[in-house]
Backbone bond lengths (Angstrom), bond angles and torsions (degrees), N, CA, C in turn:
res aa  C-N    CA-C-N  psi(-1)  N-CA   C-N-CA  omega(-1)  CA-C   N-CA-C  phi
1 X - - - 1.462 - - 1.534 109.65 -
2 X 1.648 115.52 117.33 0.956 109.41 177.13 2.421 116.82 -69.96
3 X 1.498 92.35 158.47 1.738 99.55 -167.07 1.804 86.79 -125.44
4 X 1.383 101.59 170.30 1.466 102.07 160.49 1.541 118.09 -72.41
5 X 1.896 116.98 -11.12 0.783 128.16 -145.28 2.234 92.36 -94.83
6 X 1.048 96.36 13.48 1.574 130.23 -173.91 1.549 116.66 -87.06
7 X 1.382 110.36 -37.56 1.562 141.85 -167.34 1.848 111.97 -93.97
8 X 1.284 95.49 153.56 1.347 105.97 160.15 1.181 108.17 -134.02
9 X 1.774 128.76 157.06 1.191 128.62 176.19 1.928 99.05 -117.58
10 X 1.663 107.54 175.60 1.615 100.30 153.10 1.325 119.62 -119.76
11 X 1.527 120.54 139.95 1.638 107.38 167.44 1.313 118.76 -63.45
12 X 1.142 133.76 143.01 1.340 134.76 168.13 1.633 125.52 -18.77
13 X 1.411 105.80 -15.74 1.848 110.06 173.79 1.411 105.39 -117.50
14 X 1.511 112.12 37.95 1.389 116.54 -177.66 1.473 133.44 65.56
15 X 1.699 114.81 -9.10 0.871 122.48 162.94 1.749 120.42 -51.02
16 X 1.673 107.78 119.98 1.033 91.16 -167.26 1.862 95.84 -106.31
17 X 1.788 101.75 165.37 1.419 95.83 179.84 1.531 109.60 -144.41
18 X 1.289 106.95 -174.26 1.450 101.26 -151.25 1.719 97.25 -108.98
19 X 0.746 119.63 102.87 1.841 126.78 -174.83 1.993 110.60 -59.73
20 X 1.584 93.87 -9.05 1.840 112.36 163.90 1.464 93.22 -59.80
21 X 1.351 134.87 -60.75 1.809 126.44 -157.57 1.767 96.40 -76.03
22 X 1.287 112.18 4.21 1.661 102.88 171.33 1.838 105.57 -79.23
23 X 1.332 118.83 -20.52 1.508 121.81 -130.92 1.689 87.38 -84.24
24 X 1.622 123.97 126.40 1.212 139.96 -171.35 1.365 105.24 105.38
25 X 1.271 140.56 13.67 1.307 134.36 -176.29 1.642 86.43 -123.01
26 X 1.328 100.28 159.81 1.684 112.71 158.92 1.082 103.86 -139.56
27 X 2.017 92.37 123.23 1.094 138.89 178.75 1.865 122.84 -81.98
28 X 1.513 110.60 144.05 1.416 105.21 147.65 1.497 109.12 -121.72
29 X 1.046 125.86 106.80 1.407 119.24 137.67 0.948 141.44 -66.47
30 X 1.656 125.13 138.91 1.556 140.85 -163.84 1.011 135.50 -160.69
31 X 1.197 135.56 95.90 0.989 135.40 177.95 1.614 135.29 -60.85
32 X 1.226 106.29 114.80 1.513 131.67 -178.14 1.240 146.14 -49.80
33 X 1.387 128.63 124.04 1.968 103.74 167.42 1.702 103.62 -131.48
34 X 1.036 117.83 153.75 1.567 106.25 169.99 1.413 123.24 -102.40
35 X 1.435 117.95 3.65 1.038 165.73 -160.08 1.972 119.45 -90.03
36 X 1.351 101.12 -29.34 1.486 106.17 -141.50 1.397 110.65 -120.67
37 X 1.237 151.35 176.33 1.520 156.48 -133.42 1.280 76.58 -111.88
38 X 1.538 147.21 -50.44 1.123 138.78 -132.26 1.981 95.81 -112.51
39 X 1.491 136.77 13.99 0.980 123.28 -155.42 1.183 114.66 -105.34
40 X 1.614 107.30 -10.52 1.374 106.61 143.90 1.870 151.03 -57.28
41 X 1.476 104.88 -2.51 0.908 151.99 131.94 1.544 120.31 -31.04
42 X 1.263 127.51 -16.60 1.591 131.90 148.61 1.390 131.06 -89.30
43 X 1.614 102.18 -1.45 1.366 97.40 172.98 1.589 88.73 -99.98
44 X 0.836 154.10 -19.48 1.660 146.78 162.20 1.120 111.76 -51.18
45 X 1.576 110.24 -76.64 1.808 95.52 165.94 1.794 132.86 -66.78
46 X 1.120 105.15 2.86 1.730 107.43 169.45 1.646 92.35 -77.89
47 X 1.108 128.55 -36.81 1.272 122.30 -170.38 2.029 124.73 -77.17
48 X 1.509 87.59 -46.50 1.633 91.04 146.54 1.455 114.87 -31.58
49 X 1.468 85.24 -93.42 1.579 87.73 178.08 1.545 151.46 -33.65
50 X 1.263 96.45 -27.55 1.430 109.20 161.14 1.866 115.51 -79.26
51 X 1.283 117.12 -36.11 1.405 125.43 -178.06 1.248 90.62 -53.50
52 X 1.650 128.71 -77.08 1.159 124.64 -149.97 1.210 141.53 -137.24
53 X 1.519 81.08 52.76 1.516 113.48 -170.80 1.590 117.48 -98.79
54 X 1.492 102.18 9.18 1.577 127.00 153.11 1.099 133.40 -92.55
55 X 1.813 107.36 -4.34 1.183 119.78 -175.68 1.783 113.04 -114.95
56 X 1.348 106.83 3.08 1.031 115.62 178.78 1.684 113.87 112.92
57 X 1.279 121.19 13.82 1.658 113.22 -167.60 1.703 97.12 -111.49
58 X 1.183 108.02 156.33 1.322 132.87 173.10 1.313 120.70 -127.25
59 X 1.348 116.83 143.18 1.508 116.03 170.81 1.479 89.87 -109.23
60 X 1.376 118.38 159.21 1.828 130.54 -177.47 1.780 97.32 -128.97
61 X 1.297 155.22 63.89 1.122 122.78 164.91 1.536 128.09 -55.87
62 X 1.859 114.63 149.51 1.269 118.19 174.30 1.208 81.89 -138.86
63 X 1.828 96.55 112.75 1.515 100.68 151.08 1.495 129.10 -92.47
64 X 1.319 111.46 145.94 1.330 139.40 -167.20 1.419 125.44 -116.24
65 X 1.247 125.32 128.27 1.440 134.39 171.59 1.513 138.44 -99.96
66 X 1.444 101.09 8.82 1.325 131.44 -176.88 1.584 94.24 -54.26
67 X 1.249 133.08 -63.21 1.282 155.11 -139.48 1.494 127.72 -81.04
68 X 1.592 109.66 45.36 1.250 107.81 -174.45 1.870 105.59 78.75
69 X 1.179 98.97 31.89 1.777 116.14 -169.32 1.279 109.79 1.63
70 X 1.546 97.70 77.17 1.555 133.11 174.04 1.844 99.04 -71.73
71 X 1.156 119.77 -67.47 0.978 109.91 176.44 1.541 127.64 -88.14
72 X 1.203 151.67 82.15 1.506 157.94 -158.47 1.498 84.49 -99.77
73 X 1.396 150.10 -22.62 1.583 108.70 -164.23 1.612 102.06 -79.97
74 X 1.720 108.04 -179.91 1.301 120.06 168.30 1.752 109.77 -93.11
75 X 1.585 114.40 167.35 1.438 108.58 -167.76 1.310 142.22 -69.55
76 X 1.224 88.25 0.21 1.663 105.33 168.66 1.688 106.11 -80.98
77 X 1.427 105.91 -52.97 1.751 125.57 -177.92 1.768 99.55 -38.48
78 X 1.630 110.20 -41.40 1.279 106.09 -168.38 1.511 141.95 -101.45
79 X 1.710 78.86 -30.88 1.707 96.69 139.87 1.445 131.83 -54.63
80 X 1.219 117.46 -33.15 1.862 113.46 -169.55 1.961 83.66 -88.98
81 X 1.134 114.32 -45.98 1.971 113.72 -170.19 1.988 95.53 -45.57
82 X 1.134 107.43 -46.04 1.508 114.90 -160.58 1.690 97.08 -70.70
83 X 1.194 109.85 -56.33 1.571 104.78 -166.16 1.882 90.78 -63.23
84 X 1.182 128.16 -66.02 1.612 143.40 -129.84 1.800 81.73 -64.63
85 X 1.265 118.10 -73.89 1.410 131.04 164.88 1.712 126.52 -20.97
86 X 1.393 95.04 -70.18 1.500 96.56 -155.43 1.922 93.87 -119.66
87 X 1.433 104.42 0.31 1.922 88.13 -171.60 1.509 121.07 76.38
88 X 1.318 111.26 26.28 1.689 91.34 -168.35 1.451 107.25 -81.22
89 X 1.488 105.74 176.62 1.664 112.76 -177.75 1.637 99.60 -156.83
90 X 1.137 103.20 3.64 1.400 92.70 -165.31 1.983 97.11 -97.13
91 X 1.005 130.73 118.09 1.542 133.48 167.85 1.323 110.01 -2.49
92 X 1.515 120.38 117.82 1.333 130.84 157.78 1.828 105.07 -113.55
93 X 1.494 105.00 133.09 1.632 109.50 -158.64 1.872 91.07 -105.13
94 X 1.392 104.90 166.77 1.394 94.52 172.69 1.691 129.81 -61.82
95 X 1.252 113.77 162.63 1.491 116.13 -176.98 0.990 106.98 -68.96
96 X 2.005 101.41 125.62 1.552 114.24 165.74 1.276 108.39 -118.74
97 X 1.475 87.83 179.09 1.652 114.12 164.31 1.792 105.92 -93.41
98 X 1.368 103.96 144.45 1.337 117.35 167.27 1.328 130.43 -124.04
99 X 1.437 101.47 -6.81 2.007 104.51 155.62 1.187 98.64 -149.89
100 X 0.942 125.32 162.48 1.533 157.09 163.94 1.720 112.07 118.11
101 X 1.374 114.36 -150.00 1.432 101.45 -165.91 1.469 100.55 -79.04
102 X 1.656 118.56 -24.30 1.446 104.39 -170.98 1.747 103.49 -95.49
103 X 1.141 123.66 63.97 1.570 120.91 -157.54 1.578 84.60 -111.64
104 X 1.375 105.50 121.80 1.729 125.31 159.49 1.708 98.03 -33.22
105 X 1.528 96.88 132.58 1.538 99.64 -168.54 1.661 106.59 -80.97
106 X 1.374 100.45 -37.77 1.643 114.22 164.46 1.974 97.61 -31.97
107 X 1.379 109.93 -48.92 1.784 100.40 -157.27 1.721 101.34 -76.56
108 X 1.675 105.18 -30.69 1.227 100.23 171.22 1.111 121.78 -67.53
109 X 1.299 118.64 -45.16 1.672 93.99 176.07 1.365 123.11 -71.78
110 X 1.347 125.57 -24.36 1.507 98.86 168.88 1.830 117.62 -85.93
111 X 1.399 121.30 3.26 1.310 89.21 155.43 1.384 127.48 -76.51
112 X 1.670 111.18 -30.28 1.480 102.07 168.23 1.273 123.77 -65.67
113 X 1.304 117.26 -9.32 1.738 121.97 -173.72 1.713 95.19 -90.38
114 X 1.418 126.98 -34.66 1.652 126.95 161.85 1.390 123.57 -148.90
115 X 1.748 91.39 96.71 1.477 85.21 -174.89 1.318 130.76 -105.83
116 X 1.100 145.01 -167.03 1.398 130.72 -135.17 1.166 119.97 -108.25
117 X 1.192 158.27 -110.07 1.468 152.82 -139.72 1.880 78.18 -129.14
118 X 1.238 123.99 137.99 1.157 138.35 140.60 1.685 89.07 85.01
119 X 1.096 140.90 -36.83 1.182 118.00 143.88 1.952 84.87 151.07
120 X 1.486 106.46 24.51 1.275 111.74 166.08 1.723 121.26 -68.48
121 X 1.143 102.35 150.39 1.299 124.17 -171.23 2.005 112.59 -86.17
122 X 1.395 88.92 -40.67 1.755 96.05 -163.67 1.460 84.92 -66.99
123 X 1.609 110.40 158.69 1.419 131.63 147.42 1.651 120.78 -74.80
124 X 1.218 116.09 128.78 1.887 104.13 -170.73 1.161 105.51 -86.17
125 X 1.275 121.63 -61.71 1.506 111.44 -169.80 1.670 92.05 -140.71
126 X 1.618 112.31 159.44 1.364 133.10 140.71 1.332 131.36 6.67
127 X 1.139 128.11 120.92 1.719 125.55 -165.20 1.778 117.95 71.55
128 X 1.818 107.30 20.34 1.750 104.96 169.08 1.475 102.08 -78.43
129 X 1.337 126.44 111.31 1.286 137.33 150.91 1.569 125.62 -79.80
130 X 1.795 91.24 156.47 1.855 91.44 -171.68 1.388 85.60 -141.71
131 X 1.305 95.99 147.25 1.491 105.26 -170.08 1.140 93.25 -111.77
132 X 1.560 126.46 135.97 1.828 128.33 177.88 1.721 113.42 -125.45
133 X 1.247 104.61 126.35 1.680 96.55 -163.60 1.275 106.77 -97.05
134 X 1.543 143.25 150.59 1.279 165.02 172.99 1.561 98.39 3.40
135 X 0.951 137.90 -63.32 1.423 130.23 171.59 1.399 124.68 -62.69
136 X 1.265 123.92 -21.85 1.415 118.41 158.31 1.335 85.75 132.36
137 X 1.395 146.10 -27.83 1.368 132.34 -159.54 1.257 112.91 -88.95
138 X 1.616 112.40 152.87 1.535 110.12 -159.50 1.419 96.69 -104.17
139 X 1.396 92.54 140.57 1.965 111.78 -176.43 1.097 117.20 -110.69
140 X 0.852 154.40 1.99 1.856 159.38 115.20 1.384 103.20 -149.73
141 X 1.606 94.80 159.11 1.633 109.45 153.54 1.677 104.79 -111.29
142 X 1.540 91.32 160.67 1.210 119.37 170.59 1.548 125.49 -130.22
143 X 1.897 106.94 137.73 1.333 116.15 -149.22 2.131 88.33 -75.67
144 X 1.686 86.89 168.31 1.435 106.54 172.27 1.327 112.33 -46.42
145 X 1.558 126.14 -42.29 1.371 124.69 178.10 1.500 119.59 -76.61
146 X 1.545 112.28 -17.24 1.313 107.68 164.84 2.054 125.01 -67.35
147 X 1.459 112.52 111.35 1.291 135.60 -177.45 1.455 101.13 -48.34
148 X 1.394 122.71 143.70 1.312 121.95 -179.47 2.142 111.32 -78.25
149 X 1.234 86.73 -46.41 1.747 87.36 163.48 1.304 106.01 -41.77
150 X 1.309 120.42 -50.63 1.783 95.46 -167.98 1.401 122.27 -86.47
151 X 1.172 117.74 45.36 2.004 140.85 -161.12 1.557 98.64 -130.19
152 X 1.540 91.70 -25.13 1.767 78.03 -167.69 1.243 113.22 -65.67
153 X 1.369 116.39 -31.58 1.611 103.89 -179.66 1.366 139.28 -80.94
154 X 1.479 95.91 11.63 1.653 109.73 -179.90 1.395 97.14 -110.51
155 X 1.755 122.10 -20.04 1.217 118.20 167.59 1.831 105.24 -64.66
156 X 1.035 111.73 -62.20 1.476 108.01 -175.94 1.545 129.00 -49.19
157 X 0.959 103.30 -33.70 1.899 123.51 147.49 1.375 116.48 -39.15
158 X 1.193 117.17 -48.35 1.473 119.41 172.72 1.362 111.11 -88.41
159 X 1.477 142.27 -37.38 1.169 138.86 -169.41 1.543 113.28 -68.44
């Protein structure tokens, strides 16, 4: 049975890492734009993350440019926008793809592990989160319009 604990991600200086030293935490992963209607949307999950990130949860951003190339800067450009802006602290990994042929395999498997409205696979836009519980397996996603406040209580369910 594949886990997230299966995956590797990269930090923004190519450092790549092993998403195995995530396994006992519950995660949201999400992919990002700084760019986008929805990017205010990091001060919601900066705030997660700070709640209960004593309890074992993580937020992972992967920003993405797929999206109406919401995000065009490079990782420095998006790192300083995220902290200066919104305060973040929580891991932003380098820019991927999340569908097509070059789609982060990490994103493929969790859209097939939860996929989306009607039982689609693609990600639509910016801010699709997946929530992954203590063992690595992913327990729903949630669309771009879903608010990060309203996650917390399925986060706390898992914690």
């Amino acid at each position: 049975m594949t886990t997230i604990a299966d995956f590797t991600a990269q930090l923004p200086d190519g450092t790549e890492i092993d998403l195995a030293d995530m396994q006992g935490k519950v995660l949201l992963v999400v992919n990002t734009a700084s760019k986008c209607g929805f990017t205010p949307q990091y001060e919601g999950l900066e705030e997660l993350h700070r709640s209960y990130a004593d309890k074992g949860f993580e937020v992972l951003g992967f920003p993405c440019n797929q999206f109406g190339a919401q995000e065009p800067g490079n990782a420095e450009e998006i790192a300083t926008f995220c902290k200066l802006k919104y305060d973040v602290t929580f891991p932003l990994m380098k820019k991927v793809d999340v569908n097509g042929e070059g789609a982060s395999p990490l994103f493929d498997w969790m859209k097939k592990e939860a996929p989306g409205l009607m039982g689609s696979k693609a990600i639509k836009w910016n801010f699709t989160k997946f929530l992954i519980d203590r063992q690595g397996n992913v327990v729903r996603r949630y669309a771009p319009t879903d608010r990060p406040q309203a996650i917390a209580k399925d986060i706390e369910k898992l914690l």
